[in-house]
DRENTIZA-370363 format. One record per atom (N, C-alpha, C): x, y, z; residue in three letters. Coordinates in steps of 0.1 Angstrom, whole numbers, plus 5000, padded with zeros to 4 digits. Example, Ala and Ser with C-alpha at 12.3 -4.5 7.8 and 13.67 -1.06 7.14 Angstrom:
2
513249435078ALA512349555078ALA513249675078ALA512849785071SER513749895071SER512950005079SER
END
This chain:
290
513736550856UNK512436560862UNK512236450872UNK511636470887UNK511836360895UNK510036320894UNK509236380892UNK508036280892UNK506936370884UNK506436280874UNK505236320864UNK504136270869UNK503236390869UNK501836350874UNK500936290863UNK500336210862UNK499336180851UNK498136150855UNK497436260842UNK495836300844UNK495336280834UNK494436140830UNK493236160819UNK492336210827UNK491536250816UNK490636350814UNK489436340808UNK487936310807UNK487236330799UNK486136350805UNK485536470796UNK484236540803UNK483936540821UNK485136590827UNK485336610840UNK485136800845UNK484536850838UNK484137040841UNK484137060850UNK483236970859UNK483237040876UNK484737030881UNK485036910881UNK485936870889UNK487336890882UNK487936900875UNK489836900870UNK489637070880UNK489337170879UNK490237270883UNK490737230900UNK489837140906UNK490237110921UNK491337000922UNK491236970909UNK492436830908UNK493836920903UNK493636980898UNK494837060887UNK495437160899UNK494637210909UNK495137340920UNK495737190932UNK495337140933UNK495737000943UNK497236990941UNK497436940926UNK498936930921UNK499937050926UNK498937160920UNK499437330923UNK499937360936UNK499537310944UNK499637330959UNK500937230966UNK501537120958UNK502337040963UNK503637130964UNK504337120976UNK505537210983UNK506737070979UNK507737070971UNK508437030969UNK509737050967UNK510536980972UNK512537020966UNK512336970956UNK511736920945UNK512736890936UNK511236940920UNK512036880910UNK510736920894UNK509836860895UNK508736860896UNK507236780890UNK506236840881UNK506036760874UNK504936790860UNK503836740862UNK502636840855UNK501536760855UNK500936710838UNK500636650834UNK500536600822UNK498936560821UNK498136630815UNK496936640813UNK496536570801UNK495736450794UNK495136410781UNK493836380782UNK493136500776UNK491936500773UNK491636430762UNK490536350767UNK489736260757UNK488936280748UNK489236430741UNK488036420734UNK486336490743UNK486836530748UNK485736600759UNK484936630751UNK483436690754UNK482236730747UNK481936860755UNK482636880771UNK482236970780UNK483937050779UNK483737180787UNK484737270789UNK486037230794UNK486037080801UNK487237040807UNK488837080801UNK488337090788UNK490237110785UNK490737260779UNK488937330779UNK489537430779UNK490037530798UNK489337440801UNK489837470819UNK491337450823UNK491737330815UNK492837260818UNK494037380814UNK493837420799UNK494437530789UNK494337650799UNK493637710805UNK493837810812UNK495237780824UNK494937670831UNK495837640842UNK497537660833UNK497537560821UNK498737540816UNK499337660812UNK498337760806UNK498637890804UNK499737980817UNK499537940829UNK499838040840UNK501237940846UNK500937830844UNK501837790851UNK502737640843UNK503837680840UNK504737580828UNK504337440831UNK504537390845UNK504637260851UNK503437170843UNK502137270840UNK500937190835UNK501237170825UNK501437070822UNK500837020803UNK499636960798UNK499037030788UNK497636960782UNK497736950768UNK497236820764UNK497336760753UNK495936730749UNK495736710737UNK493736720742UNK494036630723UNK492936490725UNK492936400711UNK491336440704UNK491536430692UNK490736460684UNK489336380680UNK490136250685UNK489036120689UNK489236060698UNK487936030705UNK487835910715UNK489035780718UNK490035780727UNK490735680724UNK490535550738UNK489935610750UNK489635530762UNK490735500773UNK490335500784UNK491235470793UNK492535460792UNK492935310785UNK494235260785UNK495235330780UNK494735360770UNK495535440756UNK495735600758UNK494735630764UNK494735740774UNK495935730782UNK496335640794UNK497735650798UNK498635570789UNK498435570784UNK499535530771UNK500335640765UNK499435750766UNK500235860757UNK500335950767UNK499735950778UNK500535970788UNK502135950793UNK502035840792UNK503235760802UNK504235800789UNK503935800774UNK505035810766UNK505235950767UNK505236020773UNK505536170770UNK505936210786UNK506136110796UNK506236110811UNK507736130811UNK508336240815UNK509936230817UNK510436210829UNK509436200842UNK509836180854UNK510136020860UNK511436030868UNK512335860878UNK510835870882UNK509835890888UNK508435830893UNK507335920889UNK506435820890UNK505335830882UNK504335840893UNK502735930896UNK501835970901UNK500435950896UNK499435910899UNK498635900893UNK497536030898UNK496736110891UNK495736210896UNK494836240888UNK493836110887UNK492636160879UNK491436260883UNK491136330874UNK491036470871UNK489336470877UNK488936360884UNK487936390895UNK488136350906UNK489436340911UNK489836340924UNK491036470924UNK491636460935UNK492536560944UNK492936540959UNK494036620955UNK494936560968UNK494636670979UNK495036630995UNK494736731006UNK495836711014UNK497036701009UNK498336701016UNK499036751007UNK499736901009UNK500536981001UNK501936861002UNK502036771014UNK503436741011UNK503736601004UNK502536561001UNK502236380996UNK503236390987UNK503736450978UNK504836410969UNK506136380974UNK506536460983UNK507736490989UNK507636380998UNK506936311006UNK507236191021UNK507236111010UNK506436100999UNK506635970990UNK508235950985UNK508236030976UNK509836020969UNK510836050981UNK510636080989UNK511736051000UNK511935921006UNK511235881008UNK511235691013UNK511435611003UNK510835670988UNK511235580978UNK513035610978UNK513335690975UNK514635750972UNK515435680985UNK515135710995UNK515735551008UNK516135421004UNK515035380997UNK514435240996UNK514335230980UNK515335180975UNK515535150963UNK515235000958UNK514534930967UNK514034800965UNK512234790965UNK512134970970UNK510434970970UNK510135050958UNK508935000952UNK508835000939UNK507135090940UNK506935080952UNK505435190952UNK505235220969UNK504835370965UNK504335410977UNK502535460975UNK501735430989UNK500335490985UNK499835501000UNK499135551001UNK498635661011UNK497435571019UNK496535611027UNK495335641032UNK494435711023UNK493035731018UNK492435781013UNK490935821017UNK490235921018UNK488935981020UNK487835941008UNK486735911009UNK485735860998UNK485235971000UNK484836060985UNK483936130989UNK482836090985UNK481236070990UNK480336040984UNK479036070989UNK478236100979UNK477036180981UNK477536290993UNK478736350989UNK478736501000UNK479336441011UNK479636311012UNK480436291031UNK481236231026UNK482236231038UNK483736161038UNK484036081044UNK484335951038UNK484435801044UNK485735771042UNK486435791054UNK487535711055UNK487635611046UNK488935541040UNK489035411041UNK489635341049UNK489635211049UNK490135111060UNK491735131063UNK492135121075UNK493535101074UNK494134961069UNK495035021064UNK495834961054UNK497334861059UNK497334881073UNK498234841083UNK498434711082UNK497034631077UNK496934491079UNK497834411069UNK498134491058UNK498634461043UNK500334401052UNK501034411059UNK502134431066UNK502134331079UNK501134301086UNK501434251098UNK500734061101UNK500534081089UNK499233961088UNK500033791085UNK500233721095UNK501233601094UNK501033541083UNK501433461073UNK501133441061UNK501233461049UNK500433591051UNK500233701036UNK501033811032UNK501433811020UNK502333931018UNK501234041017UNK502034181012UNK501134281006UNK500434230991UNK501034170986UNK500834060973UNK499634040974UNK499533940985UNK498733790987UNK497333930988UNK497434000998UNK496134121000UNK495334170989UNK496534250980UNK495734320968UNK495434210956UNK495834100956UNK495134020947UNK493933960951UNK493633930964UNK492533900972UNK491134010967UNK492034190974UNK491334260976UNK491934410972UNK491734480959UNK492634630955UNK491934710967UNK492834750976UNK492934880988UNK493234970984UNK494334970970UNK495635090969UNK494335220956UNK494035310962UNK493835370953UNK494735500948UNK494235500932UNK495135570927UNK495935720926UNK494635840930UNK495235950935UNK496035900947UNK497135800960UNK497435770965UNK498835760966UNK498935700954UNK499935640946UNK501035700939UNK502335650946UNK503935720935UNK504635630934UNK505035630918UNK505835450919UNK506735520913UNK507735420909UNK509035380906UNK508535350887UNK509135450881UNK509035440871UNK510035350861UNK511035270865UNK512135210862UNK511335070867UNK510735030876UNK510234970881UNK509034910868UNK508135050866UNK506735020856UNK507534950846UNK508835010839UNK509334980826UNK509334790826UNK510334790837UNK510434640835UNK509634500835UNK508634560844UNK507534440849UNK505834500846UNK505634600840UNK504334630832UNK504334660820UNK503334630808UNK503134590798UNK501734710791UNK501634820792UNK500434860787UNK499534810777UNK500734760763UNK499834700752UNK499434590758UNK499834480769UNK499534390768UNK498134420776UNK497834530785UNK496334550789UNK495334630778UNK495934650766UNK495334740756UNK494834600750UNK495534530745UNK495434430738UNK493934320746UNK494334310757UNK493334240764UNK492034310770UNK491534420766UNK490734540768UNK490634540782UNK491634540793UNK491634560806UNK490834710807UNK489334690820UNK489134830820UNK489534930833UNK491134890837UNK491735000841UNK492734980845UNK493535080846UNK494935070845UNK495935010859UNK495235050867UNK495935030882UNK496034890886UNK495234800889UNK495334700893UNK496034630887UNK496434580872UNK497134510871UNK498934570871UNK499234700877UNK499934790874UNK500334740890UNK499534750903UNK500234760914UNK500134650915UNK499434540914UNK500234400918UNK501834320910UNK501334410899UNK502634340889UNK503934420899UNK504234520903UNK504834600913UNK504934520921UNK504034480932UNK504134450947UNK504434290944UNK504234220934UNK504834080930UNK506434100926UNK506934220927UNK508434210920UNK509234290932UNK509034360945UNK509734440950UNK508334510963UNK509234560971UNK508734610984UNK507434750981UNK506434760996UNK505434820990UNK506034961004UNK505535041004UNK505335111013UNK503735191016UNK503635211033UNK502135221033UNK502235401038UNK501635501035UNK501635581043UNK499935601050UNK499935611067UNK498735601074UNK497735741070UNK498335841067UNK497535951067UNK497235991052UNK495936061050UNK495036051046UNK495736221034UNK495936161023UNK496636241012UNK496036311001UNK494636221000UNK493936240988UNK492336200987UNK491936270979UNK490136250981UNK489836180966UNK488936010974UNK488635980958UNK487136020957UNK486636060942UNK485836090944UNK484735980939UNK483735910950UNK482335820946UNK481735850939UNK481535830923UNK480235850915UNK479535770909UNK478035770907UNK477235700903UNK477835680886UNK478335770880UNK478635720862UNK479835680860UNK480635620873UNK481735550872UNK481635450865UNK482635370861UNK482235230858UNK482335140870UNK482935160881UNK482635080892UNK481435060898UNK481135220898UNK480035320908UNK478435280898UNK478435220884UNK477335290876UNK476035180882UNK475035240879UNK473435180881UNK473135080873UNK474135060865UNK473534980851UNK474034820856UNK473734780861UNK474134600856UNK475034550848UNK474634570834UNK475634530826UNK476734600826UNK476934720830UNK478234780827UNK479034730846UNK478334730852UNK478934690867UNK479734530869UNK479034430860UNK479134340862UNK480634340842UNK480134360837UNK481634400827UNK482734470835UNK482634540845UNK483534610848UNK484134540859UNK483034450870UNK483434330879UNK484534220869UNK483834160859UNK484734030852UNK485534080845UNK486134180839UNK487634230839UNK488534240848UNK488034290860UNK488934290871UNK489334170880UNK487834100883UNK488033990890UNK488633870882UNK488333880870UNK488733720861UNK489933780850UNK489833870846UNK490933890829UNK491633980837UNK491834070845UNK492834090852UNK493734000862UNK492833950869UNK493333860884UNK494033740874UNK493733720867UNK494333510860UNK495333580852UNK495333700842UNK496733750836UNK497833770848UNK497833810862UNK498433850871UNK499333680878UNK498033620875UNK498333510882UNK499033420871UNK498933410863UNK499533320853UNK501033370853UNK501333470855UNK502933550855UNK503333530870UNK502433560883UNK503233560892UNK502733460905UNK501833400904UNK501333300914UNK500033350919UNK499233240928UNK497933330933UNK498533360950UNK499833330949UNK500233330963UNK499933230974UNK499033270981UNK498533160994UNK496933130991UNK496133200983UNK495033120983UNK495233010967UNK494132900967UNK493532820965UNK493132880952UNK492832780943UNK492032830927UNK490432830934UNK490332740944UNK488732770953UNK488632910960UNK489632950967UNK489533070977UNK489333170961UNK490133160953UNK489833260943UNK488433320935UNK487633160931UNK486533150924UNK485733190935UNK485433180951UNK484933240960UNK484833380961UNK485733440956UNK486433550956UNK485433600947UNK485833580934UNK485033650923UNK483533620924UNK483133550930UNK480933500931UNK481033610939UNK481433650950UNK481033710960UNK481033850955UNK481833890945UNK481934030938UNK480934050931UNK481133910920UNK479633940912UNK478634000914UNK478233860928UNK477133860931UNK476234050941UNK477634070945UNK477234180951UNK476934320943UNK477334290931UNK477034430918UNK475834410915UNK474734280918UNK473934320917UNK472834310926UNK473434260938UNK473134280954UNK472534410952UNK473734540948UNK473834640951UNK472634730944UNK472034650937UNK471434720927UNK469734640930UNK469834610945UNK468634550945UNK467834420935UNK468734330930UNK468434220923UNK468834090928UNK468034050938UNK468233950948UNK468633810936UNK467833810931UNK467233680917UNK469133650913UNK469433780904UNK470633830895UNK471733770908UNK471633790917UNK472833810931UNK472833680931UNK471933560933UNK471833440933UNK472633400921UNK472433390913UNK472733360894UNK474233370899UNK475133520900UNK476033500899UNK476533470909UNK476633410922UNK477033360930UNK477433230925UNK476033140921UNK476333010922UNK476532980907UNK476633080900UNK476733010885UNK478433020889UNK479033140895UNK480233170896UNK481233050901UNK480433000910UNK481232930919UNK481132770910UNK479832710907UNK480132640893UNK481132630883UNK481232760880UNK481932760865UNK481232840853UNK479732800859UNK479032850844UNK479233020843UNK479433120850UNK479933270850UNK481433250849UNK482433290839UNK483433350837UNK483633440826UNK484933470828UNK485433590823UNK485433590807UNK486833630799UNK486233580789UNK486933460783UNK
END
């Protein structure tokens, strides 16, 4: 098998069949699987899933009987993954390039020192499509590696994304983000990657992520925005950094880093008061992780 797609799943109805036909539509030389684990859904998603797997072998759906969350979710994923690279396609996004699999594993398969490839990506949100920024700068910028960038700032999103599965084995840890209730998989997954071996960028535009308000990035709620900020910005970014350096910024350029994230979760949410607080409590000290 040259690359396993992996799809959690939970209570996604509208959206897996446009994720699951995305996969369907990739024109490839060589085997790819798609590997579906439903979470325990409450909605039709896995019986949607079960129809696709029905028609076509490539799909696999696995569906738990309890709630197990994110991590553990690619956990039993990745253990049942028999593909040299690994894909990521969560089941409310989808890809719009039949050949994204194929330019990926071809440059990886080149470049046996590059350990991830990832794309350009479309936002979709509230119904329009927002580019994201070019990614070019990650490469040309005197100073900074691709490294030094995504620990600054995650660009790489994950419908985008095809790594080097020999690569995950050696230098990523799942229990150790289970263990530390990281809430998501990717970021400490592609910096641990781009701290060990070469990245590759591709400019065009492969995959649609999709913007929702009940994300945990995306959510209205405060407390879950700002839980989902200080895992990423502090218990992800210092585990990363304690293993492989902060690169070229400063423990100051860092703590800058995180007030300014804080503070904008609840910028975003119209809480001028709250935006203050974590700015300067951040930049203090008195706001951290855990």
């Amino acid at each position: 098998m040259k690359v396993s797609v992996l799809m959690p799943t939970y209570n996604h109805e509208p959206f897996i069949a446009q994720a699951i036909e995305s996969f369907l539509a990739q024109q490839t030389s060589f085997a790819i699987e798609l590997l579906i684990n439903d979470d325990c859904s409450t909605d039709n998603t896995c019986a949607i899933a079960m129809e696709y797997a029905a028609k076509d072998a490539r799909v696999k759906v696995f569906k738990q009987e309890q709630n197990q969350g994110l991590l553990n979710n690619y956990k039993f994923l990745l253990n049942q993954a028999k593909g040299e690279y690994l894909a990521v396609l969560e089941s409310d996004d989808y890809w719009i390039d039949e050949q994204k699999l194929q330019k990926q594993v071809d440059y990886l398969d080149a470049h046996p020192t590059c350990h991830l490839s990832f794309s350009s990506v479309l936002h979709l949100k509230r119904g329009q499509f927002i580019p994201n920024i070019d990614a070019s700068y990650l490469f040309n910028t005197p100073g900074k590696t691709p490294y030094d960038h995504i620990l600054y700032r995650n660009i790489i999103f994950s419908p985008t994304v095809c790594f080097r599965r020999s690569a995950y084995n050696q230098y990523c840890n799942i229990d150790d983000y289970i263990e530390r209730q990281f809430t998501t998989f990717d970021y400490p997954v592609w910096l641990s990657l781009l701290a060990n071996g070469d990245v590759h960028y591709l400019p065009e535009h492969t995959a649609v992520y999709r913007v929702s308000g009940t994300s945990i990035s995306n959510n209205k709620s405060l407390k879950k925005k700002i839980h989902f900020a200080k895992s990423v910005n502090f218990d992800i970014r210092k585990y990363i950094i304690d293993r492989y350096g902060s690169g070229c910024f400063s423990a100051f350029d860092i703590r800058m880093r995180q007030a300014v994230i804080l503070s904008r979760c609840a910028w975003q949410l119209k809480m001028p008061l709250h935006a203050a607080y974590y700015f300067f409590g951040t930049v203090l000290g008195i706001v951290h992780g855990k």
